[in-house]
C-alpha positions in Angstrom: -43.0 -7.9 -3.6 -40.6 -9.0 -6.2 -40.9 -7.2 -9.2 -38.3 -7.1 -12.8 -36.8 -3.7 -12.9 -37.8 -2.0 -16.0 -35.3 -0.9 -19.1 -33.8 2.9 -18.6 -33.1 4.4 -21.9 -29.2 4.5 -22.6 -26.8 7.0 -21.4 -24.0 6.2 -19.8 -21.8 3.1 -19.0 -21.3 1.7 -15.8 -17.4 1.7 -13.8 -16.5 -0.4 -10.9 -15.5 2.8 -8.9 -15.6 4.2 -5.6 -13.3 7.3 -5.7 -15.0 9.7 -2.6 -12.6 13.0 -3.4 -11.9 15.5 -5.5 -10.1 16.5 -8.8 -8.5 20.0 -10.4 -7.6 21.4 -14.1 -4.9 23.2 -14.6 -3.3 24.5 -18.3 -0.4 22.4 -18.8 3.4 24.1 -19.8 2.5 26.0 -23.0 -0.7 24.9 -24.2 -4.3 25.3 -23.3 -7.5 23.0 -23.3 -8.6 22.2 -26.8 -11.9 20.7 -27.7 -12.8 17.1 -29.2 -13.5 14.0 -27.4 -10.6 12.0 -28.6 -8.3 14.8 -29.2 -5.7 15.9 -26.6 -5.4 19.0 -24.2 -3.1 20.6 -22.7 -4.5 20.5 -19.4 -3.9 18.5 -16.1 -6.9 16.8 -14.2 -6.7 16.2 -10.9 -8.4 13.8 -8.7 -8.5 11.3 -5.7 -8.9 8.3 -4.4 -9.9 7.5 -0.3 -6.9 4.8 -0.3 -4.3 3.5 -2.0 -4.0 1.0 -4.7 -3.7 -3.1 -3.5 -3.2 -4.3 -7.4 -2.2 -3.0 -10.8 -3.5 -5.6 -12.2 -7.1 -5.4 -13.4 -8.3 -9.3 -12.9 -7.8 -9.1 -9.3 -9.0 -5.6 -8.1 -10.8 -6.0 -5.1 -11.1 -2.8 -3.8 -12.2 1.0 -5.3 -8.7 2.2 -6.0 -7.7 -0.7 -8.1 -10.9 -0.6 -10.1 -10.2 3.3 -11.0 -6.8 2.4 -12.2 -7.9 -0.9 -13.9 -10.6 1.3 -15.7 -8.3 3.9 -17.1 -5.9 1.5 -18.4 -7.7 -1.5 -19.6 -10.8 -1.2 -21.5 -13.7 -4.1 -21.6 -15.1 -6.0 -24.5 -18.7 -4.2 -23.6 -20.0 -1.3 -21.7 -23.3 -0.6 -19.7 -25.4 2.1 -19.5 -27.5 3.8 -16.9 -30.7 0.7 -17.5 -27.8 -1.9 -17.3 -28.1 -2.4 -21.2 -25.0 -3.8 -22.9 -23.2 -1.2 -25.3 -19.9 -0.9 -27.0 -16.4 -1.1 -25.9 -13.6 -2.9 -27.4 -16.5 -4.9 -29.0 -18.6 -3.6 -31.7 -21.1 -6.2 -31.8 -21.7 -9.5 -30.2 -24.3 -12.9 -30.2 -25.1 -13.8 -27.0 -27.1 -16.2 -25.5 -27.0 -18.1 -21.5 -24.8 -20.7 -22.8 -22.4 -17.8 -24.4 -21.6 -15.1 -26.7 -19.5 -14.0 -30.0 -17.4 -10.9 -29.8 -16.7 -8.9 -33.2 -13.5 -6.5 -32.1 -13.8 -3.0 -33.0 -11.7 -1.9 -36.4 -7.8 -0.4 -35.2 -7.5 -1.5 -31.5 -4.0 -1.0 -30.1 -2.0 -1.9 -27.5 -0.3 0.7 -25.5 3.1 0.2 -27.2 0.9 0.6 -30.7 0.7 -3.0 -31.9 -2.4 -4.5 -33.1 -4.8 -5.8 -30.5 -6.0 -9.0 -32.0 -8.5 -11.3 -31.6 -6.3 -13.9 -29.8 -5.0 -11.6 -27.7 -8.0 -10.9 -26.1 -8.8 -14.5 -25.9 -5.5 -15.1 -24.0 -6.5 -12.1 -21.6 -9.9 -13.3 -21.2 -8.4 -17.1 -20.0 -5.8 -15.2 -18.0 -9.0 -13.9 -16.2 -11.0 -17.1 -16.2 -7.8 -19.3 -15.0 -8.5 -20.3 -11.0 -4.7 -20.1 -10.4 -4.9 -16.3 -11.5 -7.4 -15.9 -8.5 -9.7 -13.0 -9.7 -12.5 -12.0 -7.6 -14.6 -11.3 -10.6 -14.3 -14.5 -12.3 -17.6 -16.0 -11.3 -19.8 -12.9 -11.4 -18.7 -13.0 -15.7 -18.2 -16.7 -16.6 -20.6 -18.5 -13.6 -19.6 -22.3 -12.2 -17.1 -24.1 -14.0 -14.2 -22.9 -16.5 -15.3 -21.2 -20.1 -14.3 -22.4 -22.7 -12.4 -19.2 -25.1 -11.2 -19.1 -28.8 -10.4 -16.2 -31.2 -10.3 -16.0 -35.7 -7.9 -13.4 -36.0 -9.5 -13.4 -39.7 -12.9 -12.7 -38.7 -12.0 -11.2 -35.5 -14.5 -12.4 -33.4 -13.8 -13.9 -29.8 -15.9 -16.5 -28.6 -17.1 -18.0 -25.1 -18.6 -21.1 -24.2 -19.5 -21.3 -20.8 -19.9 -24.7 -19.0 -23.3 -24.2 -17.5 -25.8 -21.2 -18.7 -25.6 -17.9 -16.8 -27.9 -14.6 -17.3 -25.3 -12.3 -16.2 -22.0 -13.1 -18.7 -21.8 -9.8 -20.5 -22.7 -7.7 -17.0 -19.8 -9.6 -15.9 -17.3 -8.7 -18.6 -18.0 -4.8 -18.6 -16.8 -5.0 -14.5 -13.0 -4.0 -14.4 -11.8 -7.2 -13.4 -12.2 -8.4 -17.0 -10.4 -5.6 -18.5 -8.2 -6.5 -21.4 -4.7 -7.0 -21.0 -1.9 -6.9 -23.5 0.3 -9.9 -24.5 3.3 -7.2 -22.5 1.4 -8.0 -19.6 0.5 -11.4 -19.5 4.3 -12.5 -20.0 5.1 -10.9 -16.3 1.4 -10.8 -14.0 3.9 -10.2 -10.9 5.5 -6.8 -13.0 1.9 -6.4 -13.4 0.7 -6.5 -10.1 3.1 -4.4 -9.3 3.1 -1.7 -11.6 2.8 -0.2 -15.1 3.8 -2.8 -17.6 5.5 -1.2 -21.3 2.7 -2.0 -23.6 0.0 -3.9 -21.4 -3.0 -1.4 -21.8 -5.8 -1.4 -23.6 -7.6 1.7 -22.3 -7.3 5.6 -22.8 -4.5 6.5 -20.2 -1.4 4.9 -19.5 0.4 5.3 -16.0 3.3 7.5 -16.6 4.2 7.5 -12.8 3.6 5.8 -9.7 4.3 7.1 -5.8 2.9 4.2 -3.8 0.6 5.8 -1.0 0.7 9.4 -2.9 0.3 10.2 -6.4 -0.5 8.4 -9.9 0.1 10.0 -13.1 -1.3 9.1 -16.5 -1.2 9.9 -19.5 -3.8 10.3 -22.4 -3.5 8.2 -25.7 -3.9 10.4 -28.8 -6.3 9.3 -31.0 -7.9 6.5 -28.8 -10.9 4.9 -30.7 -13.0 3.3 -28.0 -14.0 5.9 -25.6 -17.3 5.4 -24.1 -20.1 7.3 -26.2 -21.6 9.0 -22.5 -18.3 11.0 -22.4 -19.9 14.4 -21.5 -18.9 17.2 -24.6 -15.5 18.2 -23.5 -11.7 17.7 -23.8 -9.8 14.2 -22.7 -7.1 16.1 -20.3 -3.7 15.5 -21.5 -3.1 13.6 -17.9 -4.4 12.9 -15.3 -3.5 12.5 -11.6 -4.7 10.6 -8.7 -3.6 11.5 -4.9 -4.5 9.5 -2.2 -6.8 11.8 0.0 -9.0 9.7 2.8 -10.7 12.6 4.3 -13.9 13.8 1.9 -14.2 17.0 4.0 -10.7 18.4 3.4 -11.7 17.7 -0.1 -14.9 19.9 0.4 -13.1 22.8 1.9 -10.6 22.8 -0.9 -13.5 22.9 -3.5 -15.0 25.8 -1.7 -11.7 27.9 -1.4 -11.1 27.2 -5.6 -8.4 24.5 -5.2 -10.7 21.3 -6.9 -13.4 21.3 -9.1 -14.3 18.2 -8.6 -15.1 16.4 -5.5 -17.3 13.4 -4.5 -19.3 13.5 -0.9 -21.2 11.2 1.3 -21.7 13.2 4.3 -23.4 16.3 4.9 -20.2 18.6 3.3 -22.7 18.5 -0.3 -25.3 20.6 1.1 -22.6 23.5 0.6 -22.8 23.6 -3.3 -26.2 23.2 -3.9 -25.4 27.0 -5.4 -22.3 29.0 -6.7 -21.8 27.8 -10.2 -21.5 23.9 -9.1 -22.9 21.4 -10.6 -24.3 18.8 -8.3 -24.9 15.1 -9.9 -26.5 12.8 -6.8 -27.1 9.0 -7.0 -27.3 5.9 -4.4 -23.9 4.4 -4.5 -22.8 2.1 -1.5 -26.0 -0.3 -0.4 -25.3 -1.0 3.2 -25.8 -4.6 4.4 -24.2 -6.3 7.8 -22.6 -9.4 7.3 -21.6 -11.8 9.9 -18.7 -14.0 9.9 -20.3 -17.3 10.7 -16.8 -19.7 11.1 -17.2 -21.5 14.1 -15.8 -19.5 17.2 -17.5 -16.2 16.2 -20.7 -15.2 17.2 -22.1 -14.7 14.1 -22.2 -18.7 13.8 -25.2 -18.4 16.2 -28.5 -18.0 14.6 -29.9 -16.5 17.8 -26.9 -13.6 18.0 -27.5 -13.1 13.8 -31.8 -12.0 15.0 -30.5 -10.5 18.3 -28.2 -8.2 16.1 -30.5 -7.5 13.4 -33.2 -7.0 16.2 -30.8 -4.0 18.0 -30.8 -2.3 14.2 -32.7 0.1 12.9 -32.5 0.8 9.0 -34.4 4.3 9.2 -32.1 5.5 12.4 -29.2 4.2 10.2 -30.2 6.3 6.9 -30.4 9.6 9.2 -27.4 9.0 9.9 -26.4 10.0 6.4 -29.4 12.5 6.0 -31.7 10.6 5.7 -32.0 10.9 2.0 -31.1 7.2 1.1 -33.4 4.2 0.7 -34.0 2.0 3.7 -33.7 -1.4 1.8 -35.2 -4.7 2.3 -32.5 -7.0 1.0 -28.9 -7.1 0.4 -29.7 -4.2 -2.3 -32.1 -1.6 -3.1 -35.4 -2.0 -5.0 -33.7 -0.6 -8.1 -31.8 -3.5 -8.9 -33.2 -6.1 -10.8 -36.1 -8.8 -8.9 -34.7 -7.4 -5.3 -37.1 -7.7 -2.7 -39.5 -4.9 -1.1 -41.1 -6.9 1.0 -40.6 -6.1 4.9 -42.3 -8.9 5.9 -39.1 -10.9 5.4 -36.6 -8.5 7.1 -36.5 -9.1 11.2 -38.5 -6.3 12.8 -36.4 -3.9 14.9 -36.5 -4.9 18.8 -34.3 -3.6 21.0 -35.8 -5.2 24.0 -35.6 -8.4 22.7 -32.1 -8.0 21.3 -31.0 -7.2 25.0 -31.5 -10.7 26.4 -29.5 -12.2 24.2 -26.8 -9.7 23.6 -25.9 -8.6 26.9 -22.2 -9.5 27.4 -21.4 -10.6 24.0 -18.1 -9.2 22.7 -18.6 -8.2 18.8 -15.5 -7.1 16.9 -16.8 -4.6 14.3 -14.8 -3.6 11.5 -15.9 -1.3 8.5 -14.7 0.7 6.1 -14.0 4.6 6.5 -14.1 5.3 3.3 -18.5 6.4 3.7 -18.8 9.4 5.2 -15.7 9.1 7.6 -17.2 5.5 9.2 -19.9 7.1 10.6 -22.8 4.3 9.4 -20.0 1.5 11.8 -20.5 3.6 14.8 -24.1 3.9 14.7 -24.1 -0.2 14.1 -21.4 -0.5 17.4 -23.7 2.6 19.7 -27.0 0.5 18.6 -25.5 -3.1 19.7 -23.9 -1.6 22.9 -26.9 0.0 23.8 -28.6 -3.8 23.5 -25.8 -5.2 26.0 -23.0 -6.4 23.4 -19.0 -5.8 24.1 -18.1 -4.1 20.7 -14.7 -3.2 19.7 -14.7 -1.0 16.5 -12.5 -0.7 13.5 -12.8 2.0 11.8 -10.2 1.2 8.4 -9.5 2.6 5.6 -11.0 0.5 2.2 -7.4 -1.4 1.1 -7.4 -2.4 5.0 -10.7 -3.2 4.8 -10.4 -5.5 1.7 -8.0 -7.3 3.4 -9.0 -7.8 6.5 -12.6 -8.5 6.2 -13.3 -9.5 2.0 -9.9 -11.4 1.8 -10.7 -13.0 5.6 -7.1 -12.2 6.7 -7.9 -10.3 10.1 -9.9 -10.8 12.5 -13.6 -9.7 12.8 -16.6 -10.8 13.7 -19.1 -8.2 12.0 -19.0 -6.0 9.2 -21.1 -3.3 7.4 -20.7 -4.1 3.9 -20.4 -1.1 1.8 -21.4 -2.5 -1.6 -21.2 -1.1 -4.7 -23.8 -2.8 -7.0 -22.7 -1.5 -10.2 -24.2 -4.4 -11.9 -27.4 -2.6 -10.7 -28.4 -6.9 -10.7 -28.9 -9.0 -7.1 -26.3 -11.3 -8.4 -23.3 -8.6 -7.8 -24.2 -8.8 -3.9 -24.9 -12.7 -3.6 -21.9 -13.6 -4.9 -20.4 -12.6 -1.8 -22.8 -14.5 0.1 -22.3 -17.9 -1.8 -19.5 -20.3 -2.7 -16.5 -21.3 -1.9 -14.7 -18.7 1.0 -10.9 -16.7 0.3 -8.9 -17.1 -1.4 -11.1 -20.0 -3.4 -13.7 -17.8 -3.9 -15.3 -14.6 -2.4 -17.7 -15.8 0.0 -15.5 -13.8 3.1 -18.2 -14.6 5.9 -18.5 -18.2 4.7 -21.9 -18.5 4.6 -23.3 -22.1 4.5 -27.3 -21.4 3.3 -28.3 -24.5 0.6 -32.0 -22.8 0.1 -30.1 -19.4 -1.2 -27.7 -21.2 -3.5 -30.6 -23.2 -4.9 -32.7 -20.2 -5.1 -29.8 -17.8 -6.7 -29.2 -21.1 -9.0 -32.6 -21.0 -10.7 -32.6 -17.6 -11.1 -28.7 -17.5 -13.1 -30.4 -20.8 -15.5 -33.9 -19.0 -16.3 -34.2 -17.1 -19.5 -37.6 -15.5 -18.8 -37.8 -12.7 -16.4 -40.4 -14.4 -14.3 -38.8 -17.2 -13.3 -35.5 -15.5 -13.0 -37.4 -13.0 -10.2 -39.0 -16.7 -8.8 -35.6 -18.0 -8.2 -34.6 -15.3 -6.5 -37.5 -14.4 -4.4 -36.7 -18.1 -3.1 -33.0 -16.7 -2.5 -33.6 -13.9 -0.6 -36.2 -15.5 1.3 -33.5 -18.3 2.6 -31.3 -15.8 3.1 -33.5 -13.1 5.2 -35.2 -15.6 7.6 -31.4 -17.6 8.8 -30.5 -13.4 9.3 -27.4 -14.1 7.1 -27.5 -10.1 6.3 -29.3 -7.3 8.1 -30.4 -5.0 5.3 -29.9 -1.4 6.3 -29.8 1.8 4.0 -28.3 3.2 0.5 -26.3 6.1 0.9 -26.7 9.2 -1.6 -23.1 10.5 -3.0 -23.3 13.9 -4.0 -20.6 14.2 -7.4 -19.8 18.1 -7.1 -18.6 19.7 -10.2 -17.1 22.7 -10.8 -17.0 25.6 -14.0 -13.9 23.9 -15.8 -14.6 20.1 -15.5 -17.1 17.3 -16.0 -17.7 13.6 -16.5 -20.4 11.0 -16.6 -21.5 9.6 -13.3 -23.3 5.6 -14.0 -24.8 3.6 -11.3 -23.8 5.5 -8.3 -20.0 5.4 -9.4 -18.2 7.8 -11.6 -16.3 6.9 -14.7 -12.9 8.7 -14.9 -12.1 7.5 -18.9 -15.3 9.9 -19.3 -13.2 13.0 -17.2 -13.4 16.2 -19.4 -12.1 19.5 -19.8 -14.8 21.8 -20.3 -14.5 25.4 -22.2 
C-alpha cells in the first residue's frame, strides 16, 4: 500500500546529523551554569563524533561529521519539525509555492564578526550553493533540475527563488545543512573555508574557536544569538562546546556508566544499560538500511540476475535482530514513516537462499560499509548471508569519512554497499536522489543507476501539488525500482540518545540537533 503520511504536531526541527557518541558538562574557570536559552554559561559541553570532519564548508558536507559542524555554525533560512512542517530559522516568514518561494529575514541577523546579515548576502550564499562548479551534494534535493534563479531587496528584506521547473520539496531542501548560510568572509575564500574556520563566515550559534584535525573541535557560543531553534529543551546554551573524534560507541557507553559523559548516543545493544539510574533515554529510527549495487559495467551488480540472487540470500527480519530486533523491516528504500513510501511486500524479492545459491556460487563481491552502526555489525551479516549462498565476499568494514569517499563519492573500489541513510527529510525524495541522476562528482547518483521508469515515476511525484498524485508518482518509482532489484530493502535501526542528570537536547528525526545542546540545573 502507498499511503500520505499524516501531519505530526510541531516540536522540534530536524539536523542532518549522525553523531553515535557521547558528550560531558563541566563548570568552566570561575563561573557556573546560568539559566536562559540565549544567555551564556559558564560551562563546557562535551561531545563526539564517530569520524572526523571531510569539509568545513556547509554546501558540500557529505558525511555526519561535516553536517554537525555545518549545523552549529551556519544556520538555515527554515527549520523542520518532528511532522516535517517548515518553521523558523533565519527566516521569519515565507510564500511558497512549487515554482518558488519569498523569504522575509528575521529582524538583527549577524554575521560572526557582528555585521549585518542582509538580504543579498544570503542571496549570494544561496547561489554559492546552487552554482554546479561549487559541487554541493545537496543542491538538487533544495532547488530540483536546472539552476534557480535568486534575488534579494535589502529594503524589504526578502530573498527570493525561482526555480526552473516546479519541485514539492524546495523548503525541505533548504533546512538540510548543505544550504546553511554563509557570510560574505567566507564566500571570498571557499578553499580557507573548506579548510577551516573562516573570521566572520557564520551564521549560526557557535563559532569554531579551535581545530585538531582527527581530535578535537572547540566552539564557542555567541552571546545574545536571536535565531535559536524554538525546540531547544529549557536549559543553558554551554559557553563552548567540544567535539572529539571517538569511533567506538561502547567505550562511549562504559564512560557514561563510570560518570565521565552524560551524554552518549547508541546503536547496539550497550542502551539496554540505562534504561534506569537517573538517565534519560530518548529512542528513534535513525539510519534506514538499504543495499545498493554498483552497476558500472565490470561489477557484478550490472547483472540483473546477481542484483535477485543477492536480494534472494537477504533476510530483512534476520538483519533487524541483528540490531535487536527493535527496528522496522522496510519495504523500500525507507521506512513506512516517510511520506508515500511503500508497504507493500509484494514488490520486495522474497528471501530464497536456495535459489540465490545457483547463481551466486563463486562470485567474488567486494562489500564495503560503514562502521559507524553499531561497530559494522549490519555488513557482516550481509557478507555471512551471501557467503553462505556461494559468493567470494571481501569485507570493508570503514569508518563514515572513508566510507563517503570510497563508496558515495565512487573513488574506491566496491562492488556492494549497505547504505546507512539518514532520511532526515523524513520524505522518499532524500533516498532517491541517490538513486537517480547524473553519477560523482556531477551528481550523487554513486552506484550509477540507469532505471528510466523510476526517474519518470520520482518525476511526477516532484511536479504534483496534490498528495494523491504525488504518492501515484511514486508508487510508479518504487515499483521500477523494486522489480530491476536496484536496492534490497532491509531494516531501520533504533538509536538509543542516553542523557544524563546535567545535560539535554532535542532529538528530530532520528538525529540529534547539537545548536539545541543544554545545560540543565
Amino acid at each position: 500500500m502507498i499511503r500520505p503520511r499524516p501531519a505530526v504536531p510541531a516540536a522540534v526541527a530536524v539536523s542532518a546529523v549522525l553523531t553515535l557518541a557521547a558528550c560531558t558538562t563541566s563548570a568552566g574557570p570561575g563561573a557556573g551554569p546560568t539559566s536562559g536559552r540565549d544567555g551564556t554559561a559558564g560551562a563546557v559541553f562535551r561531545f563526539a563524533a564517530t569520524s572526523d570532519a571531510n569539509t568545513f564548508d556547509p554546501a558540500k558536507g557529505t558525511a555526519a561529521t561535516d553536517y554537525s559542524l555545518a549545523r552549529l555554525q551556519y544556520a538555515t533560512l527554515v527549520n523542520r519539525d518532528t511532522g516535517n512542517k517548515i518553521i523558523p530559522g533565519l527566516a521569519e516568514t515565507w510564500d511558497a509555492t512549487p515554482a518558488g518561494a519569498t523569504f522575509t529575514l528575521r529582524k538583527g541577523l549577524t554575521c560572526t564578526d557582528g555585521k549585518p546579515l542582509t538580504a543579498s548576502a544570503v542571496a549570494g550564499s544561496l547561489r554559492r550553493f546552487a552554482d554546479p562548479k561549487t559541487g554541493s551534494s545537496g543542491v538538487v534535493f533544495a532547488f530540483g533540475p536546472g539552476a534557480p534563479t535568486i534575488t534579494a531587496d535589502d529594503q524589504a528584506g526578502t530573498v527570493t527563488v525561482t526555480l526552473a521547473q516546479p519541485w514539492s520539496d524546495l523548503l525541505v531542501g533548504l533546512s538540510l545543512t548543505n544550504a546553511g548560510i554563509v557570510c560574505p568572509a567566507g564566500l571570498a575564500d571557499p578553499q580557507a573555508l573548506a579548510r577551516g574556520p573562516v573570521a566572520g563566515a557564520g551564521t549560526g550559534p557557535y563559532v569554531l574557536a579551535d581545530v585538531q584535525r582527527g581530535r578535537s573541535y572547540t566552539f564557542t557560543l555567541r552571546e545574545g544569538y536571536p535565531a535559536f531553534p524554538a525546540y531547544a529543551p529549557q536549559g543553558t546554551p554551554p559557553a563552548q562546546l567540544k567535539l572529539s573524534v571517538l569511533a567506538n560507541e561502547s567505550t562511549a557507553a562504559n564512560q557514561l556508566s563510570t560518570g565521565g559523559l552524560d551524554y552518549v548516543a547508541l546503536t547496539g545493544p550497550d542502551a539496554a544499560r540505562f534504561t534506569q539510574g537517573g538517565y534519560t533515554l530518548k529512542t528513534a529510527p535513525l539510519p534506514r538500511m538499504f543495499v545498493v549495487f554498483n552497476q558500472r559495467e565490470g561489477h557484478p551488480g550490472a547483472d540483473p540476475k546477481i542484483r535477485k540472487a543477492v536480494a534472494q540470500a537477504l533476510d530483512p527480519q534476520a538483519f533487524n535482530k541483528v540490531f535487536g530486533g527493535k527496528g522496522e523491516a522496510m519495504k523500500s528504500w525507507s521506512d513506512s514513516t516517510s511520506e508515500c513510501a511503500s508497504t507493500d511486500a509484494a514488490l520486495v524479492t522474497a528471501t530464497d537462499p536456495a535459489a540465490a545459491k545457483q547463481v551466486l556460487a563463486g562470485v567474488k563481491i567486494r562489500l564495503t560499509g560503514t562502521n559507524g552502526v553499531a561497530n559494522g555489525s549490519g555488513n557482516a551479516y550481509v557478507q555471512e548471508a551471501l557467503r553462505a549462498a556461494g559468493a567470494d565476499v571481501t569485507l570493508r568494514n570503514v569508518d563514515n569519512a572513508t566510507w563517503a569517499s570510497d563508496v558515495l563519492a565512487d573513488k574506491g573500489e566496491w562492488d556492494l554497499t549497505v547504505m546507512a541513510h539518514l532520511n532526515f527529510a523524513g520524505t522518499l525524495t532524500s533516498g532517491a536522489l541517490l538513486l537517480t541522476g547524473p553519477p560523482p562528482p556531477r551528481g550523487r547518483n554513486f552506484g550509477d543507476l540507469r532505471n528510466d521508469a523510476f526517474t519518470a515515476g520520482m518525476g511526477k511525484a516532484m511536479a504534483a501539488a496534490d498528495p494523491a498524485a504525488k504518492c501515484a508518482g511514486w508508487a510508479e518509482a518504487q515499483q521500477a525500482l523494486l522489480g530491476r532489484n536496484d536496492v534490497v530493502p532491509l531494516a531501520t535501526v533504533p538509536v538509543a540518545f542516553v542523557y544524563g542528570k546535567n545535560a539535554d537536547g532535542a532529538v528530530v528525526n532520528g538525529t540529534p540537533d547539537p545548536t539545541t545542546f543544554r545545560i540543565k540545573g
